[in-house]
Structures are given as C-alpha cells and as structure tokens.
N, CA, C and O atoms as a GROMACS GRO file, in nm:
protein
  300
    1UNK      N    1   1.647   0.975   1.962
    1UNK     CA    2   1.599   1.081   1.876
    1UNK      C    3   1.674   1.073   1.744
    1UNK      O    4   1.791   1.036   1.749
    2UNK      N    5   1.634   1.095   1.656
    2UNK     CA    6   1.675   1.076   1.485
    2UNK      C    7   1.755   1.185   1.456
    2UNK      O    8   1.751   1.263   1.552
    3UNK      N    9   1.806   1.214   1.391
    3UNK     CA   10   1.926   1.358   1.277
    3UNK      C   11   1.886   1.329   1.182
    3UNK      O   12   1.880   1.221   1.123
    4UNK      N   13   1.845   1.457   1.153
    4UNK     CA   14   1.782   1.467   1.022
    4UNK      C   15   1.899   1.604   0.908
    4UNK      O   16   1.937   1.718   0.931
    5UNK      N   17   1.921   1.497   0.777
    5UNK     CA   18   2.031   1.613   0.701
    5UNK      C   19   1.925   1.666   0.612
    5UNK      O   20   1.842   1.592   0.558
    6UNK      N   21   1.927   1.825   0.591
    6UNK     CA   22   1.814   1.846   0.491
    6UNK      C   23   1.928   1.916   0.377
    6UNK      O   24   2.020   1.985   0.420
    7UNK      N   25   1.916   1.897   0.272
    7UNK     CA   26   2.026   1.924   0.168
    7UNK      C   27   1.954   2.064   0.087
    7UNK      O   28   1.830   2.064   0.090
    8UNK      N   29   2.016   2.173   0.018
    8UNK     CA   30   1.947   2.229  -0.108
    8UNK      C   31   1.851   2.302  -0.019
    8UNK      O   32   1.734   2.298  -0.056
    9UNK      N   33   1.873   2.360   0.075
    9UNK     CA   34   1.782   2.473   0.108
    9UNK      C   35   1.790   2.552   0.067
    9UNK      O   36   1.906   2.584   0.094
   10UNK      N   37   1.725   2.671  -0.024
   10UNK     CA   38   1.762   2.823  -0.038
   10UNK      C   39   1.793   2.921   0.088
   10UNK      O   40   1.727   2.946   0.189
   11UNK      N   41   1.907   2.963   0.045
   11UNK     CA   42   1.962   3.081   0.137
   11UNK      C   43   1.874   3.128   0.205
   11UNK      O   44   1.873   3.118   0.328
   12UNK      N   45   1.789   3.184   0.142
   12UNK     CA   46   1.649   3.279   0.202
   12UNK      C   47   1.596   3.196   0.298
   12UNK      O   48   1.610   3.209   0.420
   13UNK      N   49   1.536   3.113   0.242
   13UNK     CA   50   1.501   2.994   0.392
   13UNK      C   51   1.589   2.996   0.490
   13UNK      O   52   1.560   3.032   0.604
   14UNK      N   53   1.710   2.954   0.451
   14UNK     CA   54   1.815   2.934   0.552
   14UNK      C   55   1.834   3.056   0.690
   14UNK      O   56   1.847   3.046   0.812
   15UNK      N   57   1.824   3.192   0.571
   15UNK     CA   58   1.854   3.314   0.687
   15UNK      C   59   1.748   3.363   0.766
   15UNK      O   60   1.773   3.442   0.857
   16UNK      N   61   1.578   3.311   0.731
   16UNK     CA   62   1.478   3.361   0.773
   16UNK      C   63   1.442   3.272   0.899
   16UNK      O   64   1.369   3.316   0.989
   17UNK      N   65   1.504   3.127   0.902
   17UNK     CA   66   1.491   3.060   0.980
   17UNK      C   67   1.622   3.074   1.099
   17UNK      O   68   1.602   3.022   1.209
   18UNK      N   69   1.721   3.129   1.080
   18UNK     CA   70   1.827   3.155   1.163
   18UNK      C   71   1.759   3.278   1.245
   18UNK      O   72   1.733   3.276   1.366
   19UNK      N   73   1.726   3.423   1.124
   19UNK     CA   74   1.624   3.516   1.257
   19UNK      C   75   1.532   3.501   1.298
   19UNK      O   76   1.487   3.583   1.378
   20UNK      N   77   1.465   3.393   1.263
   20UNK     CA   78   1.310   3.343   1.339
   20UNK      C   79   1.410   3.260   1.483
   20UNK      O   80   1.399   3.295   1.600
   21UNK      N   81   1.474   3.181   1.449
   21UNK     CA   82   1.509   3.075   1.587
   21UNK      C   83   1.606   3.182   1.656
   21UNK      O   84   1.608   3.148   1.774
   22UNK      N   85   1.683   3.291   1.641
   22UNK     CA   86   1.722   3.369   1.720
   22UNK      C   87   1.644   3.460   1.797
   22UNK      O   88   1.674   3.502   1.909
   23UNK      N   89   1.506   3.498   1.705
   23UNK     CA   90   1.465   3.608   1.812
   23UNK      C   91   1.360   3.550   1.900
   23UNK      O   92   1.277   3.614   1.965
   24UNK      N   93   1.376   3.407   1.894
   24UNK     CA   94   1.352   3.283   2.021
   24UNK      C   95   1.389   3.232   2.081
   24UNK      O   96   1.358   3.135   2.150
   25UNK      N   97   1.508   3.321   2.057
   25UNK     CA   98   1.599   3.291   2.179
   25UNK      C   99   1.666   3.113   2.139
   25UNK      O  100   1.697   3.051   2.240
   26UNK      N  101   1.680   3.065   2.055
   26UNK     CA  102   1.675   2.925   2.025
   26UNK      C  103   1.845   2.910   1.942
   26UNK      O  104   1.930   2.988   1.898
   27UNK      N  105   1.829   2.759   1.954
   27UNK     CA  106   1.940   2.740   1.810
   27UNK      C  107   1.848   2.714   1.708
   27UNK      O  108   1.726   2.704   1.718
   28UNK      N  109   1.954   2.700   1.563
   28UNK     CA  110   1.883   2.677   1.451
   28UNK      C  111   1.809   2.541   1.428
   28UNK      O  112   1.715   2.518   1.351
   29UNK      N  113   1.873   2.458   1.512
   29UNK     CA  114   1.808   2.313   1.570
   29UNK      C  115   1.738   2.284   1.622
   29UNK      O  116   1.690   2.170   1.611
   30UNK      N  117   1.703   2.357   1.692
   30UNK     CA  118   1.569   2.376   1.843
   30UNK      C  119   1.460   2.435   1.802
   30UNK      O  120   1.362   2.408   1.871
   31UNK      N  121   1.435   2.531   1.682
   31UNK     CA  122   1.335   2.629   1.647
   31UNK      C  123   1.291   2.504   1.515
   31UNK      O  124   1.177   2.460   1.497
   32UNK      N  125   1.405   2.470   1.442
   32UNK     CA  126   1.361   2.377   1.313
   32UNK      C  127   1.249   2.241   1.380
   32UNK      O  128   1.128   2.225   1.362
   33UNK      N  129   1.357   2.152   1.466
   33UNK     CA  130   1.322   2.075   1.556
   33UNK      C  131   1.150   2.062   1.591
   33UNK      O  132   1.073   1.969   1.569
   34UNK      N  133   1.126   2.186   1.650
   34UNK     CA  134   0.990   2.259   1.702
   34UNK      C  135   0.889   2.279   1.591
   34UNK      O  136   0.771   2.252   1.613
   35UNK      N  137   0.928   2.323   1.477
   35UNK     CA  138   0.849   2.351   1.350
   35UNK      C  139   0.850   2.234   1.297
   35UNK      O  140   0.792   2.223   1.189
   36UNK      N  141   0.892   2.156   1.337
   36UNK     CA  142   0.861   2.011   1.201
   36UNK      C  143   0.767   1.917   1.288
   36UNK      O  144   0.686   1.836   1.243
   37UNK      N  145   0.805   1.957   1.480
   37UNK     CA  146   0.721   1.865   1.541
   37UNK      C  147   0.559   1.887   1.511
   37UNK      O  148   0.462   1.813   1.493
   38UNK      N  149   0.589   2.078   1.518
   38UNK     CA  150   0.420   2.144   1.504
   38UNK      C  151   0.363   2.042   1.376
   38UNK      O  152   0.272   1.961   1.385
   39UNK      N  153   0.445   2.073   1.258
   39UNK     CA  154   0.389   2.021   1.157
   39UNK      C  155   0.354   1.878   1.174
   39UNK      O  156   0.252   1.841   1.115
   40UNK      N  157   0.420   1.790   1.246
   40UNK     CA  158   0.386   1.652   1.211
   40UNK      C  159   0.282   1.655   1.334
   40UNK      O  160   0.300   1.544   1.383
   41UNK      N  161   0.193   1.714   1.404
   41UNK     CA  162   0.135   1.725   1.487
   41UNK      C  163  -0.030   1.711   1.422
   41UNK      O  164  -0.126   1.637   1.442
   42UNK      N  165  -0.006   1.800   1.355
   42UNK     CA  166  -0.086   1.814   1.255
   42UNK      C  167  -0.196   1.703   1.157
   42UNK      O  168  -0.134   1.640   1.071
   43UNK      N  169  -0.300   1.683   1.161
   43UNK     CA  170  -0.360   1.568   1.068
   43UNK      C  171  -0.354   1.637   0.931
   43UNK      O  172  -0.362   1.754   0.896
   44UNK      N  173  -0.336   1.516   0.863
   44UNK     CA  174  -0.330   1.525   0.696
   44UNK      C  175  -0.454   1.553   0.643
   44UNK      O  176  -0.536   1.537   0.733
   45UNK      N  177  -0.502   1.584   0.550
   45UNK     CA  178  -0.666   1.582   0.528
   45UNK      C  179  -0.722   1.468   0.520
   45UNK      O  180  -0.842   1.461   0.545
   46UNK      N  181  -0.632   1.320   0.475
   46UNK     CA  182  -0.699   1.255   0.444
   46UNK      C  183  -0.722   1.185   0.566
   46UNK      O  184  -0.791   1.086   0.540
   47UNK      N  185  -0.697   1.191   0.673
   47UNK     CA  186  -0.698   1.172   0.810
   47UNK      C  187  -0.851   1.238   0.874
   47UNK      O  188  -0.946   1.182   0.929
   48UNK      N  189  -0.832   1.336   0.851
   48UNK     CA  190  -0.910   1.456   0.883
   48UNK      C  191  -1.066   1.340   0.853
   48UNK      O  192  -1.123   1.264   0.931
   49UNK      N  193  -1.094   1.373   0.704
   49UNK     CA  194  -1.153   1.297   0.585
   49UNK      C  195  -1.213   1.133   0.694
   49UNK      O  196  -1.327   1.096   0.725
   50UNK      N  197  -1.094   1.080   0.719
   50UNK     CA  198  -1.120   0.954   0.783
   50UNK      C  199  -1.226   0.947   0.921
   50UNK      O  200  -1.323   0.872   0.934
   51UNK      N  201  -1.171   1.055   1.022
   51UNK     CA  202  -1.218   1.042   1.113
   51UNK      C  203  -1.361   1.098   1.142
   51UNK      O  204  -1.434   1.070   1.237
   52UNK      N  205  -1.398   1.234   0.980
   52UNK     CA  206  -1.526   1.195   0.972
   52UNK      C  207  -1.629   1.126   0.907
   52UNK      O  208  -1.748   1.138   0.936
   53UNK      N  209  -1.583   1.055   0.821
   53UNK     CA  210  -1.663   0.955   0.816
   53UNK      C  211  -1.686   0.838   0.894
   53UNK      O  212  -1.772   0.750   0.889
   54UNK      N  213  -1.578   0.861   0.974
   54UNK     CA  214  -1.595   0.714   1.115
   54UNK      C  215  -1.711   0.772   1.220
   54UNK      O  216  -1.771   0.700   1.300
   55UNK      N  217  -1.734   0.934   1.201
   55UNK     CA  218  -1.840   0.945   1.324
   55UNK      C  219  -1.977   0.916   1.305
   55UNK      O  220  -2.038   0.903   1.198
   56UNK      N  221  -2.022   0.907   1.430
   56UNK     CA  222  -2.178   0.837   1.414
   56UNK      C  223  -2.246   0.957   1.381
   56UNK      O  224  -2.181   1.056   1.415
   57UNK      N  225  -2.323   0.976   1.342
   57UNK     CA  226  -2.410   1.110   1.274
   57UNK      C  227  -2.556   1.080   1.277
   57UNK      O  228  -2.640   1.139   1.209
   58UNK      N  229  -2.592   0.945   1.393
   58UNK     CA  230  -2.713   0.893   1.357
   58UNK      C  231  -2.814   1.026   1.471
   58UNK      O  232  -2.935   1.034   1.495
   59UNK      N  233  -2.770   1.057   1.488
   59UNK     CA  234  -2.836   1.121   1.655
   59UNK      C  235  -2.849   1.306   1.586
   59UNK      O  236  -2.935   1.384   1.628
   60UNK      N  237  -2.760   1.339   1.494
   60UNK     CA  238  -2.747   1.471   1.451
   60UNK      C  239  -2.904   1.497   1.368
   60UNK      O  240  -2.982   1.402   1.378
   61UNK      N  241  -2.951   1.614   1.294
   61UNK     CA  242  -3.004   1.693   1.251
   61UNK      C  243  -3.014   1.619   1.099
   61UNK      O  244  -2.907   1.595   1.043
   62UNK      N  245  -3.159   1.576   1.021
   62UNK     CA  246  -3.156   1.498   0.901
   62UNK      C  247  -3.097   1.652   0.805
   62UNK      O  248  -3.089   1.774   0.823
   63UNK      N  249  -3.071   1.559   0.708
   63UNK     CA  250  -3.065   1.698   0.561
   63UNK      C  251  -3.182   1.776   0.591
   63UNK      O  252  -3.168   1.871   0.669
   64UNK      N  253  -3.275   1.756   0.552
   64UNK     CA  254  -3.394   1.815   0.558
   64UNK      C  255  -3.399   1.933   0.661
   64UNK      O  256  -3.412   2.054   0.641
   65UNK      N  257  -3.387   1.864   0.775
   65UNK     CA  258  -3.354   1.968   0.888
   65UNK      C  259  -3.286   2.106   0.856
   65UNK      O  260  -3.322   2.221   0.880
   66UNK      N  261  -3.195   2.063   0.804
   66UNK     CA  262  -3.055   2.163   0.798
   66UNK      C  263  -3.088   2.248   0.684
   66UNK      O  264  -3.071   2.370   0.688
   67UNK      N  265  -3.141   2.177   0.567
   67UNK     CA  266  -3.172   2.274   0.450
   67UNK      C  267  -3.295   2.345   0.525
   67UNK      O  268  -3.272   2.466   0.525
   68UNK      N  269  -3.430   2.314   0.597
   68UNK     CA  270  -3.459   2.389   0.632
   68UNK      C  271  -3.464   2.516   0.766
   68UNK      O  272  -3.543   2.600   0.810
   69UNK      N  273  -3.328   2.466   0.791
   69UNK     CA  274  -3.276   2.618   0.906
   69UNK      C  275  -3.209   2.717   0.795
   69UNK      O  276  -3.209   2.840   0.794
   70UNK      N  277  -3.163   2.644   0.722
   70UNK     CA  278  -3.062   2.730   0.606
   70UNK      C  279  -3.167   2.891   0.547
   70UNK      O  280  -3.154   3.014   0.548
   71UNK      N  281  -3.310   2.740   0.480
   71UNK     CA  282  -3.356   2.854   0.458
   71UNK      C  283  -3.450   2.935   0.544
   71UNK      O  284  -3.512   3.025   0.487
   72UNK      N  285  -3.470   2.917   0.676
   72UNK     CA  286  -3.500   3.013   0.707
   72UNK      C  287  -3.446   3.120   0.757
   72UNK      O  288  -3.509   3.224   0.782
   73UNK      N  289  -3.316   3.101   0.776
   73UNK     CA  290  -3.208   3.206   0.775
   73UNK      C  291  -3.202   3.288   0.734
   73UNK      O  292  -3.193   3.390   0.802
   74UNK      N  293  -3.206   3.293   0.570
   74UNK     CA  294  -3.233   3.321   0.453
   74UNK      C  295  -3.338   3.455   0.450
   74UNK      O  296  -3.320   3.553   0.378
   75UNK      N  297  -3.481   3.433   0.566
   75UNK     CA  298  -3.573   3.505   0.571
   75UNK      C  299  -3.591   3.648   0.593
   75UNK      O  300  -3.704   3.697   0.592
   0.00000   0.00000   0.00000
C-alpha cells in the first residue's frame, strides 16, 4: 500500500476532516484513505464519454422515434 504526504492543506480542511473521521469513529487516515478510494472509484467524464460511444445503439429507438415520443408528450 502507498503513503501519501499531502502538503498546504488549509486548517479548515484539516479540522473538518478530523470531525468528519471522528464522528466515524475512524482515524484521520482511515476516513481520508476511504474518501480518496470513493473518489478514485469514480469514472472521469471522459471515461464516462468513452464507454458511450463504445455502446452498440444499433437495436435502440431511431432519432425520429424519440423526437417523435418527445413530441407527443408535449400533447
């Protein structure tokens, strides 16, 4: 597992993240740890972006289709 030094945090960060990982019962290592995993968990947009244009869309609903449910929605 890696150590990570993060330098130049503002205080405020610093103390909001000490009572967030305390009233979780956590250390300040274990709650940070957890929040950076969530985040890297996460797809980027341009990821996002990637994986739909990789899908097949041949089988879905033409434009046409769709503009006309839109507008009859509309009705």
């Amino acid at each position: 597992m890696a150590t990570l030094y993060i330098r130049e945090v503002p205080e405020a960060v610093s103390e909001t993240l000490k009572q967030r990982a305390a009233a979780q019962g956590k250390s300040l290592s274990a709650y940070v740890g957890a929040e950076l995993a969530r985040i890297a968990a996460r797809p980027t947009n341009e990821e996002i972006a990637t994986r739909l244009r990789a899908k097949d869309r041949s089988t879905g609903p033409s434009a046409e289709e769709i503009l006309a449910a839109v507008e009859a929605g509309r009705r």
